[in-house]
N, C-alpha and C positions, 0 to 999 in steps of 0.2 A: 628207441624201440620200446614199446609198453609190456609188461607183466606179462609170463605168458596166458594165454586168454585159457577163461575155463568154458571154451563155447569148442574147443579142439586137444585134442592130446600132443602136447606138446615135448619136445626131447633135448636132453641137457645130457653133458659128459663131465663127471668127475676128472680130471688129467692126472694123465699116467705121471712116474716121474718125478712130480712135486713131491707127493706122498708113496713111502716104498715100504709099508706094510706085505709081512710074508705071506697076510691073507690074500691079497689082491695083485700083487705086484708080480711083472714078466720079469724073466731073467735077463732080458736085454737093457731094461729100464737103466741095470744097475751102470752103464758105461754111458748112457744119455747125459744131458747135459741143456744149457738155454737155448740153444738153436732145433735142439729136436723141440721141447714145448713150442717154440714159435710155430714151427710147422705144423706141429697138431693146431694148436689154437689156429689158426689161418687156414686149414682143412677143416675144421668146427664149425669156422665162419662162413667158410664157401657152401658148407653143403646146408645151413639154414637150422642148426642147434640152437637152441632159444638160451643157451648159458654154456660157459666153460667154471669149473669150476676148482677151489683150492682151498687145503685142509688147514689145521691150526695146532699147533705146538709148540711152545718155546723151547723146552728141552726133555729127553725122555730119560729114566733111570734104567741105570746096568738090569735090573733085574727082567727089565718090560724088553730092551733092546733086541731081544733074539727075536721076538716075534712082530714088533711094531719097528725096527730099524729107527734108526737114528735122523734120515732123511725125511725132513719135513722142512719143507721150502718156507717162508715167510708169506701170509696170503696176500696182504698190500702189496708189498713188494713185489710178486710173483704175476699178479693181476692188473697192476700199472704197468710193469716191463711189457705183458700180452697187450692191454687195451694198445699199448700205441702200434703194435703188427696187426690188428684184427679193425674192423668198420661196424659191425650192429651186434655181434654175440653180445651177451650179459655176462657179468663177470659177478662169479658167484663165491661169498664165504661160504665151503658146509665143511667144517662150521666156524667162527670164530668162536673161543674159547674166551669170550667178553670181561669174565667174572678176574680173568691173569690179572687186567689194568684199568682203570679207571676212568668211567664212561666220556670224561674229557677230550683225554689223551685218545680214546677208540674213536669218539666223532672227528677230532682235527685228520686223523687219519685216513680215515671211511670218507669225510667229506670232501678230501680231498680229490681222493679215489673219481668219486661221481663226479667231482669238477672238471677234471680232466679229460676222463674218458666222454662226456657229452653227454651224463644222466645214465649209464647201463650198471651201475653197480645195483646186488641183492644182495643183503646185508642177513646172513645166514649165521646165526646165533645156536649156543649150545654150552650146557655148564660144567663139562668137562669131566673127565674121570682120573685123571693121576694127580694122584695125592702128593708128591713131592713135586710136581711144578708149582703148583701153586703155595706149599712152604714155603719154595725157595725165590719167588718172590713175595713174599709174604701177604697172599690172599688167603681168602677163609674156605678151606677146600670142604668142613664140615656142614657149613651155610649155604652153600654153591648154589641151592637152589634160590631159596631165598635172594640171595644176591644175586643172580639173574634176573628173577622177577622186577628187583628196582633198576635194575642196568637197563632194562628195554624199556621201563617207562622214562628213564633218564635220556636215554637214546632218541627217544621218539620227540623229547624236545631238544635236546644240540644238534642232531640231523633235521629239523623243522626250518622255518624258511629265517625264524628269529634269528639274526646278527646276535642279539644276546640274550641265549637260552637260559629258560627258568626251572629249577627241577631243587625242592626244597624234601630233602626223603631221609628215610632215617639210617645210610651209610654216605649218601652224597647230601652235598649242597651248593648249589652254585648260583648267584645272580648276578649281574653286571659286569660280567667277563664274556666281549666279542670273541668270534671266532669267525673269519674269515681265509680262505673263500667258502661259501656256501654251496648244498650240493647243487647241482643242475637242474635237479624235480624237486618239487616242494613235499612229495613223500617219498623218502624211502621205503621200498617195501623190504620189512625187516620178518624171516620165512627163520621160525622155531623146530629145533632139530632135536629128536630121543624119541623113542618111544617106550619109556614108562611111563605109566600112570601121569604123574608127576609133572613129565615133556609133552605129555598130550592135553594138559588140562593149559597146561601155559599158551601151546600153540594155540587153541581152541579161543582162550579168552585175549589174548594179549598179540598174536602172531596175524602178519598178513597172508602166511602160510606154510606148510607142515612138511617138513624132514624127517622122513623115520628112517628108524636104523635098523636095520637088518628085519624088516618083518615081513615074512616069504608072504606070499598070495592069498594063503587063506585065514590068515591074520588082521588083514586092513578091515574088508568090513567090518570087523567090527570094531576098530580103531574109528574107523571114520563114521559110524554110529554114532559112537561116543564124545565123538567132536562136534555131533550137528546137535545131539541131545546139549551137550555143556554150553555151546552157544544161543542157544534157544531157550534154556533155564534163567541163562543172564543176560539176553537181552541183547545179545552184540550181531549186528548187523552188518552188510559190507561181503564184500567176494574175500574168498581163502583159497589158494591156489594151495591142495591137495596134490602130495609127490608122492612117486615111491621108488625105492631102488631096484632094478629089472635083475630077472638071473644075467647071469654072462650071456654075451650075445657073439654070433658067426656067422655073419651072412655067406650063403653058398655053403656045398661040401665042404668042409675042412680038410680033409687028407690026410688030417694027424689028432691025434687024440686030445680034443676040446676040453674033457672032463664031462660026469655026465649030467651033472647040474645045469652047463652048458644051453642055451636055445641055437638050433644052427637048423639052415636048410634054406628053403628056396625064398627070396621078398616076401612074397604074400603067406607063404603060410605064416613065417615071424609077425608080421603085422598083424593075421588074423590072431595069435597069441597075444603081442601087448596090446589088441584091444580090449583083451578082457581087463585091463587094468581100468580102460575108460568105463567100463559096463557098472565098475564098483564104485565111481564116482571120484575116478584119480584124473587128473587134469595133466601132472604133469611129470613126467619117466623120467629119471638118470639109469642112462646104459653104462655098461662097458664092454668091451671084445677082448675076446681071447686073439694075443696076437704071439710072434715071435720075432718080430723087430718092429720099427719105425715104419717101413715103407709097407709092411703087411697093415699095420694099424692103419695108416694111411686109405688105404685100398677099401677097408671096412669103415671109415668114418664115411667114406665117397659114397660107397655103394648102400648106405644105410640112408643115405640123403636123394638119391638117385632113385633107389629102388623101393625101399620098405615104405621111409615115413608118408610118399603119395598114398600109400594104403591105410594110412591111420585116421584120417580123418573121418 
């Protein structure tokens, strides 16, 4: 399945579960386990999601724990177990924290990923914010930025179609070391995750397309201004699949208190809502639903695929 197109507004899910942040996370998630993800991801896939996707952390400190929890799934691993339950979903990092390991070890990884599943990985990048993971594997948490910037040019040759990737930069070097198997496409599209300043200028220049983090509605245009302007000064050409994250989403009454950030009510009004995502020049939506179990979730990914996304186009 190709990129999702920016000729339509396209719709991807964050998954519950993997990640159990006390920002986003249900109280039922906390007893879930691998057969509930299966069935989401396989209700993702049935109702026509352009991606299912999965967070990145190796370990989190006592002090972060109360608010970001301890549970953060492995994205390889979490997104290999899915690809072989699921048939055309994209299987999305947002984000891999790149900068933890060394862009070798990330592409034998990643390329594996895309071998397997049939060409649907999106290789979702981002340079991370806790300072003791990256001590404790001894990356350079002060640099981070810097050091992603060569990580995705070094990415962009070991995930290329070369058996032996060339990438000569001033924290990596590597020449005449195969790695096989090779991904399924001969580009990965590698989709840049933040929004400062900083993650907007990377996406803009170096990114096949943009992950922002938390930047409500009336923040994007001019984010995404600032990505056409940065593009256009340098000269870079090529499509960029423009994301954003949606408030919580309910399809139908809820019956129980959503919160009021919340979008909830009838298909078509929700739609006529995320389309104004499309009017600002976003391509491509991550939802998520307020739910209270598994089979409520279930019900809302169905009826989001059934009923709303006809309307988004």
């Amino acid at each position: 399945m190709p990129v999702p197109s920016e000729e339509r507004l396209s719709y991807g899910i964050q998954l519950p579960v993997q990640s159990q942040s006390t920002i986003y996370a249900e109280p039922w998630e906390a007893d879930a386990g691998p057969g509930d993800l299966v069935e989401i991801a396989r209700a993702a896939d049935r109702a026509g999601f352009a991606y299912i996707a999965s967070c990145d952390h190796v370990a989190v400190p006592r002090r972060l724990a109360d608010a970001m929890s301890t549970i953060w799934y492995d994205p390889v691993a979490t997104l290999a177990f899915l690809a072989a339950a699921t048939e055309r979903v994209q299987l999305l990092s947002h984000v891999a924290v790149v900068g933890l390991r060394h862009p070798l070890v990330t592409a034998k990884q990643y390329a594996t990923l895309d071998h397997l599943s049939g060409g649907r990985l999106i290789l979702g990048v981002g340079a991370g914010h806790v300072r003791e993971e990256f001590e404790a594997v001894g990356a350079d948490f002060e640099r981070r930025g810097e050091v992603l910037d060569e990580t995705i040019d070094a990415l962009r040759a070991a995930l290329g179609p070369d058996e032996y990737p060339v990438h000569h930069g001033k924290r990596y070097d590597f020449e005449g070391l195969g790695q096989r198997p090779r991904p399924a496409r001969e580009r990965v599209p590698v989709w840049v995750g933040g929004s400062s300043p900083a993650a907007v200028r990377r996406a803009a220049l170096r990114g096949d397309g943009w992950l922002p983090q938390g930047d409500p509605r009336d923040r994007l245009p001019a984010q995404i201004a600032r990505i056409t302007a940065l593009r256009a000064e340098a000269g870079v050409t090529g499509p960029l699949t423009i994301g954003a994250i949606t408030e919580p989403l309910y399809v139908g009454a809820p019956g129980w208190d959503v919160g009021r950030r919340t979008l909830s009510g009838p298909p078509a009004a929700l739609a006529a809502s995320l389309r104004e995502y499309a009017a600002m020049g976003v391509h491509q939506i991550q939802v998520r639903f307020r739910s209270r179990s598994r089979d409520e979730l279930l019900d809302q990914i169905s009826a989001f695929g059934a009923d709303v996304a006809p309307h988004l186009a």
